[in-house]
ZADO-1210 file (C-alpha; in nm, 4 decimals, padded with zeros to 6 digits):
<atoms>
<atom x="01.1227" y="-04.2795" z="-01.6068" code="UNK" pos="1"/>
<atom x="01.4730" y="-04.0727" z="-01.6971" code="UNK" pos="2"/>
<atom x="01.4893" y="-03.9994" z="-02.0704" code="UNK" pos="3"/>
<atom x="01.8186" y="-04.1177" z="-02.2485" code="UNK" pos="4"/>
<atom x="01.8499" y="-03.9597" z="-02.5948" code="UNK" pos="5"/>
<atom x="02.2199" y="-04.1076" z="-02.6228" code="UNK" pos="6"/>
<atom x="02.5245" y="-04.2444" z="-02.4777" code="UNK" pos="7"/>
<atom x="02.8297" y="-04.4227" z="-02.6064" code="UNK" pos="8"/>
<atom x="02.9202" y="-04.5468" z="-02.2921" code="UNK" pos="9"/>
<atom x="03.3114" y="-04.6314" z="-02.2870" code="UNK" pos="10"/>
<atom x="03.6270" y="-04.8832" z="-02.2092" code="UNK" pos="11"/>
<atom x="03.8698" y="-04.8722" z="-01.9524" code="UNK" pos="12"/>
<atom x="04.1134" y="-05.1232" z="-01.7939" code="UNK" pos="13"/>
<atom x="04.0593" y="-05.2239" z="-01.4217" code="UNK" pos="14"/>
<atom x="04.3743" y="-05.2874" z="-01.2575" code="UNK" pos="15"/>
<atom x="04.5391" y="-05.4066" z="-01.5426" code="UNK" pos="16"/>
<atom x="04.4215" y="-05.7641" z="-01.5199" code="UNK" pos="17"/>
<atom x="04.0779" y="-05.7220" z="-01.7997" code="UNK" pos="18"/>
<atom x="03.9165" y="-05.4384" z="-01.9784" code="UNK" pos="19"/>
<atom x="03.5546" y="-05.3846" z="-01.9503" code="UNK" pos="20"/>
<atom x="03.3981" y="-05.2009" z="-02.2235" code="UNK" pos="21"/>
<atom x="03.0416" y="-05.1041" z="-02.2081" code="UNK" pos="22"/>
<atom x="02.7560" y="-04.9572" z="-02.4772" code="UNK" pos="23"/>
<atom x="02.4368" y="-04.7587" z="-02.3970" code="UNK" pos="24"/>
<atom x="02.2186" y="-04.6648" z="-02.7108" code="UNK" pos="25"/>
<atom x="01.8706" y="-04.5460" z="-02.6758" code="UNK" pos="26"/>
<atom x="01.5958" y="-04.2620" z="-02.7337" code="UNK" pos="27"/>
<atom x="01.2255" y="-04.3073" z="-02.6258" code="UNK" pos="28"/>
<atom x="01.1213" y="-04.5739" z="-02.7906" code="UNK" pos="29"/>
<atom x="01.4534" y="-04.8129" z="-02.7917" code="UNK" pos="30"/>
<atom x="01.7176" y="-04.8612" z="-02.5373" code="UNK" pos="31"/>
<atom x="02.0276" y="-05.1069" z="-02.5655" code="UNK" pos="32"/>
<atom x="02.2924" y="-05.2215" z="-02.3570" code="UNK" pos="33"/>
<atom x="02.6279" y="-05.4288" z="-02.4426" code="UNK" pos="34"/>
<atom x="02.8760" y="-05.4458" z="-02.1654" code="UNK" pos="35"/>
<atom x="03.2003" y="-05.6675" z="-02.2984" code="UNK" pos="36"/>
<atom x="03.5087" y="-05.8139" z="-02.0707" code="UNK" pos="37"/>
<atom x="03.8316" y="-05.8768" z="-02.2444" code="UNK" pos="38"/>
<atom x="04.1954" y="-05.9853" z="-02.1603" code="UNK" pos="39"/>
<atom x="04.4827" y="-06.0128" z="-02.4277" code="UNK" pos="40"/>
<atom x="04.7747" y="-06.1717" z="-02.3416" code="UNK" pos="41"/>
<atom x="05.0965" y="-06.2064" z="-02.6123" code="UNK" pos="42"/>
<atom x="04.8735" y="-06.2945" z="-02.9716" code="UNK" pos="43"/>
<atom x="04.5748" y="-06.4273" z="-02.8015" code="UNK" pos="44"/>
<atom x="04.2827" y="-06.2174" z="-02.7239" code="UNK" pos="45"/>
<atom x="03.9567" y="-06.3644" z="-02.4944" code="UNK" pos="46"/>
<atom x="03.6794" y="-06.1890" z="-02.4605" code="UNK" pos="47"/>
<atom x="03.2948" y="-06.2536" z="-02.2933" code="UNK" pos="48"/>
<atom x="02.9679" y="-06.0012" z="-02.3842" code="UNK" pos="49"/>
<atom x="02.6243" y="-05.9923" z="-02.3214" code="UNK" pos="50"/>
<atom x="02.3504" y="-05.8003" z="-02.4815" code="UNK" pos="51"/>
<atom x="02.0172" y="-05.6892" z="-02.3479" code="UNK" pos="52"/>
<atom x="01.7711" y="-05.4205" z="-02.5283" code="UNK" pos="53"/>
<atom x="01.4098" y="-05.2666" z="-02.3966" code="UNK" pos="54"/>
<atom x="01.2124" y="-05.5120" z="-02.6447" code="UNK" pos="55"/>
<atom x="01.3258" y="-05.8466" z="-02.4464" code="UNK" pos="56"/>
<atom x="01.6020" y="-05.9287" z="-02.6607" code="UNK" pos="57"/>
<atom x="01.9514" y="-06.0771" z="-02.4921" code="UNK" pos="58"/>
<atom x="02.2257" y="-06.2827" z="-02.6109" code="UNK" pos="59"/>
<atom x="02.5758" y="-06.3461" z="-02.4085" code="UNK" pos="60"/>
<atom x="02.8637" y="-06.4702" z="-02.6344" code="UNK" pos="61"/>
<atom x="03.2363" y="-06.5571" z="-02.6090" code="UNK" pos="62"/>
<atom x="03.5275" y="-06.5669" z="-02.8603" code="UNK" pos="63"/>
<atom x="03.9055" y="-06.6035" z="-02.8534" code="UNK" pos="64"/>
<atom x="04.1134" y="-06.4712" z="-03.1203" code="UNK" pos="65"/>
<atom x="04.4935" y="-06.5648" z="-03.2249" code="UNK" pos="66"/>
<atom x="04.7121" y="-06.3475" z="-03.4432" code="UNK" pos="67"/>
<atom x="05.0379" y="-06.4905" z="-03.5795" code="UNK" pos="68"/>
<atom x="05.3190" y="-06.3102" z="-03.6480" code="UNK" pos="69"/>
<atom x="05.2722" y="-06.2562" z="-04.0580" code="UNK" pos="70"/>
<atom x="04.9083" y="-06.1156" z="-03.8819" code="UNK" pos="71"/>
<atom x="04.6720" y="-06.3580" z="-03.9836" code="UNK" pos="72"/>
<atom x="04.3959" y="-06.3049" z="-03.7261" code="UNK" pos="73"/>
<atom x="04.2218" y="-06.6610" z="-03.6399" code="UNK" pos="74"/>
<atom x="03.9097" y="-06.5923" z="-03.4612" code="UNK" pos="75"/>
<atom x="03.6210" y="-06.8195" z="-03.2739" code="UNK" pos="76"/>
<atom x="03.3348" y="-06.6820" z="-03.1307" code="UNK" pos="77"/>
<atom x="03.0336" y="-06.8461" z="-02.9715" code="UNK" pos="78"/>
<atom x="02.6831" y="-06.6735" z="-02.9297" code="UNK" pos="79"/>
<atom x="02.3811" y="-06.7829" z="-02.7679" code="UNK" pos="80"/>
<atom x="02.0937" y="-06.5867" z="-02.7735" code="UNK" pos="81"/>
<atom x="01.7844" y="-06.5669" z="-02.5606" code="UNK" pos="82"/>
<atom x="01.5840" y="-06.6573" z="-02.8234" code="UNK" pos="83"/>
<atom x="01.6426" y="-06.8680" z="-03.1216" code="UNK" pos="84"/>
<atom x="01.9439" y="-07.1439" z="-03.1570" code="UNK" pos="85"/>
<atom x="02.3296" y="-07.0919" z="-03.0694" code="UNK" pos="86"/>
<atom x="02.6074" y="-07.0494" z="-03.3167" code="UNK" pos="87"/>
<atom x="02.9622" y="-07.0941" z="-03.3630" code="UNK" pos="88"/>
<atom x="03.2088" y="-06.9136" z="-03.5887" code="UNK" pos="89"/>
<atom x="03.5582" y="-06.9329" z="-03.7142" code="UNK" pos="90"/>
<atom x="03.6250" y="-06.6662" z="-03.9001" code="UNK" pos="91"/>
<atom x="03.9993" y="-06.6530" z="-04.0674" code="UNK" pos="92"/>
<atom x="04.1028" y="-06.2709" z="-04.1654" code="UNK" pos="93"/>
<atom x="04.4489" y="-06.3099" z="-04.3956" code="UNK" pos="94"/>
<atom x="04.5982" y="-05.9339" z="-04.4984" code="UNK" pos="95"/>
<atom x="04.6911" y="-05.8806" z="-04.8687" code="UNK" pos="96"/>
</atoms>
């Protein structure tokens, strides 16, 4: 088996249509892996992930975010892990 002590993988745009950000953490006794797929277009951000470590965890989630123009960021998100129940948040971020 090939030994990872660290990576922090990276995010680049494919053909200008999504970006695809991915996110490798591990040593010998953990490894990790969150690869995410996003498209913003005008205010309005959408974005899928999914999740997966070396101890059988995994969770794929989606959220879709909305900033106005005085930049109050509205944001719903939707995760669903392998294990346990799903949730929903909307999570309202208003600047000072």
């Amino acid at each position: 088996m090939k030994r990872i002590k660290y990576s922090n993988g990276g995010k680049f745009s494919v053909n200008n249509i999504f970006d695809l950000e991915t996110s490798v953490q591990g040593n010998k006794h953990f490894r990790s892996i969150q690869n995410t797929i996003s498209k913003t277009i005008g205010n309005i951000e959408v974005a899928g992930s999914r999740y997966q470590d070396s101890m059988g965890q995994r969770s794929k989630g989606a959220s879709v975010s909305y900033t106005n123009r005085k930049g109050t960021n509205f944001n719903l998100s939707v995760n669903k892990p392998n294990y346990g129940s799903s949730f929903t948040q909307l999570r309202i971020q208003k600047p000072l």
